[in-house]
N, C-alpha and C positions, 0 to 999 in steps of 0.2 A: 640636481641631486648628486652625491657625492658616488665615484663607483663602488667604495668597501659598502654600501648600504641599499643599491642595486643588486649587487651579488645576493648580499644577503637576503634580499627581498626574492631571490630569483630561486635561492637554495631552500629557503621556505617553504616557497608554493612546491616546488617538485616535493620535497619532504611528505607536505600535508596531503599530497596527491599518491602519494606511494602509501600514505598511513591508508589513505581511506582505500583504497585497493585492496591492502593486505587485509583491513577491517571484515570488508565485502565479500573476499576468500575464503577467507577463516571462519565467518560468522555464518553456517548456513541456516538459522534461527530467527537473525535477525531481518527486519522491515526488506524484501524483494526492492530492491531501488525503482525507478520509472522513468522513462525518459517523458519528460514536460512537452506536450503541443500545444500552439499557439491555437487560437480560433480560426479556423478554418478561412483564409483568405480567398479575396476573387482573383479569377486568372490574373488579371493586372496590376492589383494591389502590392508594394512590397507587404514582405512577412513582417508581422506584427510580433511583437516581444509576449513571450506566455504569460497571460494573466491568472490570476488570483481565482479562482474558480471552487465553490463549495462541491461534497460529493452531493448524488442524486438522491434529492429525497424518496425515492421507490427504495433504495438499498439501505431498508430499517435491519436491527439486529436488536430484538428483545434481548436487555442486557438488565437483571439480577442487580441488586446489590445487597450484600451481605449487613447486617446492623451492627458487624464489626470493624466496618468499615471506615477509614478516616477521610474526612471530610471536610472541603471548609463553603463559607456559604450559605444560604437559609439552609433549614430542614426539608422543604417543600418549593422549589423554586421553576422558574415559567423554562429554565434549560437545563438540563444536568448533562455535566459530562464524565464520563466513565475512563480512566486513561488507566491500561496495562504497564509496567514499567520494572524498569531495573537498575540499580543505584550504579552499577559497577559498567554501565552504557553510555557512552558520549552522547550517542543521541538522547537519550533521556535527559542526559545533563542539560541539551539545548532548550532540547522541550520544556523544562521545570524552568527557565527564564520566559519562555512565551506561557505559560502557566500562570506566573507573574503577573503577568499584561491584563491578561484575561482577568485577576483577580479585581486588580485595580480601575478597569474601565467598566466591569460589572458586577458591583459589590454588592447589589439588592436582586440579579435577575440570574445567575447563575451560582449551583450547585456543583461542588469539583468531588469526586471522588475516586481515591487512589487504590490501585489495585497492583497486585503482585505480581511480577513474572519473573524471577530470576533464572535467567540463561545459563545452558551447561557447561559454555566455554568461559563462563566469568564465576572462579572457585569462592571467590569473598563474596559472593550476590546472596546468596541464603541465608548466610548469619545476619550479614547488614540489613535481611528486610525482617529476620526474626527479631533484630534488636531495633528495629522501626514501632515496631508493635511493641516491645518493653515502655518502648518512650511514647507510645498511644496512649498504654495504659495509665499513666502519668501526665497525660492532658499536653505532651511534648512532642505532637508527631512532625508537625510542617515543622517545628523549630530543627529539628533533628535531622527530618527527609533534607532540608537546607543544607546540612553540615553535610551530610556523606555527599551529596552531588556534587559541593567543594571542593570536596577529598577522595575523590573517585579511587584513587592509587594508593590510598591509605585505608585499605576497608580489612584490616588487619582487630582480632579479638580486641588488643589493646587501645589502638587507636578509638573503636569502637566505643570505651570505656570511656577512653577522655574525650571524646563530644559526649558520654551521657553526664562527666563531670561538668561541664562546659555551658551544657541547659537547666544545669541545675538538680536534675534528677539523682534520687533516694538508689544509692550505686547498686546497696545490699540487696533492694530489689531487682533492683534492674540485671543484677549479676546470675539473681536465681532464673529469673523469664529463660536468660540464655541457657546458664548449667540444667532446667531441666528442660529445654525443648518444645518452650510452652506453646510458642507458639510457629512451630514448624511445622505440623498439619494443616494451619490456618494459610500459611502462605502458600504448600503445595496444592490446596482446596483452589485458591483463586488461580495459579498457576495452569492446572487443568481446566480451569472454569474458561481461561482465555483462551486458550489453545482449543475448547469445544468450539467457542463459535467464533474463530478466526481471528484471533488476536496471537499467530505465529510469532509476532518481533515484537521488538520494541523502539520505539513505544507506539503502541497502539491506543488511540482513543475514541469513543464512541460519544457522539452528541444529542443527545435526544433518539439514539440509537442509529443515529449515521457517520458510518466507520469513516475514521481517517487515521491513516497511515505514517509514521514519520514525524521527525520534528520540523513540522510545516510552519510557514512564518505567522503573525498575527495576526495581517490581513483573510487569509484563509477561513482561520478559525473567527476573525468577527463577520465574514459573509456567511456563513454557516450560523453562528448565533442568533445574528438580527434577522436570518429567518423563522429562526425559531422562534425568538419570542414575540415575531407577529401574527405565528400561530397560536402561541398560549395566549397574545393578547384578545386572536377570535375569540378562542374557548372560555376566556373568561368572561367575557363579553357576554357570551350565550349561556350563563348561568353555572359552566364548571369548576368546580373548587378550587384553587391554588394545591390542594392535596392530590387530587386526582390530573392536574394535567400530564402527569410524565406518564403515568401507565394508558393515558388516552391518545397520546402523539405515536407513543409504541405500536399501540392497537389501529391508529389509522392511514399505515403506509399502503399507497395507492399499489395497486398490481403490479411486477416487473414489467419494462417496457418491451413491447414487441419488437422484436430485432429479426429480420428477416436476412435470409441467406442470399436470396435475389439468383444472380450468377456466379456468385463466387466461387471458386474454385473448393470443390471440398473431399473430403474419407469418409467413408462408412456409409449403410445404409440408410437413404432420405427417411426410413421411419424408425429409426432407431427413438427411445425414449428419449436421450439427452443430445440435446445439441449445443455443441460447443462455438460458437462466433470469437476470432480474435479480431482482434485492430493491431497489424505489426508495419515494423518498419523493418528494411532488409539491411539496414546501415545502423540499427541500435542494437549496442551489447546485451543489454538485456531481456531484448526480443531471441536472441539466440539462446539464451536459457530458457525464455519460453516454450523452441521448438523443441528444447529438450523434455521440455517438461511433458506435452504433448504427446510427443511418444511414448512418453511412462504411461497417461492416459487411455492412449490406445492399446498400449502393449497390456493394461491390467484389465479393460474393459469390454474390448474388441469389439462385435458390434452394437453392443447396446451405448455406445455414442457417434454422433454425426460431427464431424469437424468441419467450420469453415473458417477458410483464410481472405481475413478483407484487408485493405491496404492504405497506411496511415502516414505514409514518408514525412518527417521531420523537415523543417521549411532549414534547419540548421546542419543537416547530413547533405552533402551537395551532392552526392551521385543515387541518394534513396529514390529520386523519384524515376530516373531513367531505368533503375533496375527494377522498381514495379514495375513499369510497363515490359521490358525485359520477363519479366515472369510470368506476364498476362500472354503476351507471343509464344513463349515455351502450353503454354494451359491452349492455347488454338492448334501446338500441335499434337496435344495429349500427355504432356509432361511438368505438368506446373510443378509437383511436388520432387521430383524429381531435378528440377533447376534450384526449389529452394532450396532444398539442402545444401549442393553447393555454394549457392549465395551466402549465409548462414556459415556454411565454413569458409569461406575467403571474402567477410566482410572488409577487409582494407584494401579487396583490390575490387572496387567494381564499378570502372572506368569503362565506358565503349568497349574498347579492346579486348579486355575483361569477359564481360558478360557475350562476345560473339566466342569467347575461346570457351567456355563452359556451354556455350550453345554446339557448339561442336564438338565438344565432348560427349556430348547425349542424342549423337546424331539426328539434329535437326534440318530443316532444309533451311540452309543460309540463305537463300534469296529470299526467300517468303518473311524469315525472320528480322534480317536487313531492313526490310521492306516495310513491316510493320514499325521498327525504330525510328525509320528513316521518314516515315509518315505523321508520327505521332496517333498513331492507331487509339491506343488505348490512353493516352493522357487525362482522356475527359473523365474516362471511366475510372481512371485511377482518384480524380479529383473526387468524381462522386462517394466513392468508397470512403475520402478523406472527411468530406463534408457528413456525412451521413454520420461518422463518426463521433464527429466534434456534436452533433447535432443529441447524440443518445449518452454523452459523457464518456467517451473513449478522450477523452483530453491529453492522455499522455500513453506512449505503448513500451511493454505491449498492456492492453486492453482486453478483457475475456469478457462474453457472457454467455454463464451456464442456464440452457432455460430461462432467459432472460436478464440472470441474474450476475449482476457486475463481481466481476475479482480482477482489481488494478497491481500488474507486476509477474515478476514469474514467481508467484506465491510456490512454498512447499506443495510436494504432491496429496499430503494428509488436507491440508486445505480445499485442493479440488476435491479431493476424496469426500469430503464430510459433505460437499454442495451436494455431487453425483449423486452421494448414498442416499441423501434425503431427496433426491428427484425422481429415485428407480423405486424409491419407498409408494413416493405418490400414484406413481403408476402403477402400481400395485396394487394399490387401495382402491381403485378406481373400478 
């Protein structure tokens, strides 16, 4: 390979690594990123490469749809999927080519329906999804929703105009939808409709009302479908409508799975109403936002939640798993939370050397703590915590569950908020 084409390959990648950083920054609206874990490997095993993994069918989301809604698809089909989105979102743009996929490989068995989100930091998002719906009106929405994903940078009034010249669409009309506004309630309607039940970024999409996050690859989304429709294929088996299965698959998501604290290290009172379980890694950045998050948590709830911290190290962070067991020695000698934190702030430095200097910071007894490093004390216990994980769909961290109930990422605090509030509701009613 020639070197002027190396460079440029090389200036690229840092480019498109620095975009998506400032993207990730900037956007605090958008999809909470995750870091991916592999299936829980044996002690001996090399690490396996992250697979393809649907979410858990317990984690349903009765998910609405509006009859203004566009759609492509039967009317009635054995999958519907529900995707949140926004023209003026790279990841969306991804996503509407796996969207594609989906069309093509399940033209008889899935329902696609598009929902609105436009984001505060993307100023053209509003009109382009108002003038989504001029060109609904007009039996032109996939042709349209097409153009603006093309044209992400060009979602300008005018621009606007020439894709609605473009699909052929009646201008006069279409000019009036935008000058009176027609349909700008309709979009903040679904706007808040996603944001009520956790549809924060985009794109979000809901399959038979099990959330997934991000512009996920294909594979993802056809292990998630072809379970689906070998539940619609029970239900129809057993004598229910092709009308009725989606509001029957909503109606029968099994109980959240029991997630037990065991010993992990935790805050708050063991009977506090909500218990919070994470699955973190002390070597992934977005587990650091997580603990930030956490403390919003506590800091707005105080004891009506129980936190615990369980431990997921990434088989691709190389010093994650010594610094679990590192935090599990600081928690024998009464300071687990206390070491995270500085873990969590000096994640690139946490090498041996490292983790005995933060140990000595917090006046631990070095021999003891030595000692247990030097043993592999807690390794097994770290595994366990790992596997246990991988076992309840903590697949990538960090990993929550509120009351059972899964939230993959350092989601907004409104997001935990809406789980909590509906948890402390329950207990109430009770």
């Amino acid at each position: 390979m020639k070197p002027n084409i190396i460079v440029a390959l090389i200036v690229g990648a840092v480019i498109g690594f620095g975009v998506s950083q400032f993207v990730s920054k900037r956007a605090p609206d958008a999809p909470s990123p995750v870091a991916a874990a592999p299936k829980a490997p044996s002690p001996t095993a090399p690490s396996a490469a992250p697979s393809a993994r649907p979410p858990a069918p317990s984690s349903i989301t009765k998910v609405s749809i509006p009859d203004a809604s566009p759609f492509f698809g039967p009317k009635h089909a054995k999958v519907t999927i529900v995707e949140w989105s926004d023209f003026e979102c790279p990841f969306c743009s991804r996503a509407a080519n796996t969207v594609n996929e989906i069309k093509a490989a399940y033209p008889n068995d899935v329902k696609f329906v598009f929902r609105h989100r436009p984001l505060p930091m993307h100023p053209n998002a509003p009109l382009a999804h108002a003038a989504s719906m001029a060109a609904h009106e007009q039996g032109k929405f996939f042709e349209y929703h097409d153009l603006l994903f093309a044209n992400q940078r060009q979602l300008d009034r005018a621009s606007l105009e020439r894709y609605a010249q473009q699909v052929g669409l009646d201008l006069s009309r279409f000019r009036a939808a935008l000058d009176s506004g027609k349909y700008a309630d309709f979009v903040e309607q679904d706007s808040q409709e996603g944001q009520r039940i956790g549809a924060g970024g985009t794109p979000t999409f809901f399959v038979n009302g099990r959330k997934m996050v991000g512009a996920q690859p294909f594979a993802v989304f056809k292990a998630t479908i072809d379970e689906e429709i070998a539940k619609a294929d029970a239900l129809l088996a057993k004598g229910t409508r092709i009308e009725d299965v989606y509001e029957t698959l909503l109606n029968s998501a099994p109980p959240p799975p029991k997630v037990e604290v065991g010993q992990a290290p935790t805050k708050g009172p063991a009977n506090a109403p909500v218990t919070i379980i994470e699955w973190s890694d002390f070597e992934c950045p977005f587990c650091a936002r997580g603990a930030e998050r956490v403390n919003e948590i506590i800091a707005k709830y105080g004891d009506k939640v129980r936190f615990a911290y369980k431990h997921q190290p990434l088989s691709f962070h190389k010093n994650a798993m010594l610094a679990a067991q590192a935090s599990m020695a600081a928690h024998e000698q009464g300071k687990f939370f206390e070491y995270h934190d500085l873990l969590f702030a000096n994640q690139r430095s946490l090498e041996r050397d490292s983790l005995e200097r933060y140990a000595e910071q917090l006046g631990l007894d070095m021999t003891k703590f030595r000692s247990a490093l030097d043993s592999g004390k807690y390794a097994a216990y770290v595994r366990k915590d790992s596997q246990d994980g991988s076992a309840l769909g903590a697949t990538g961290t960090p990993t929550f569950f509120v009351n059972g109930r899964q939230i993959v990422g350092a989601k907004p605090l409104a997001e935990f908020s809406r789980i909590i509030d509906e948890e402390l509701a329950k207990t109430a009613a009770r």
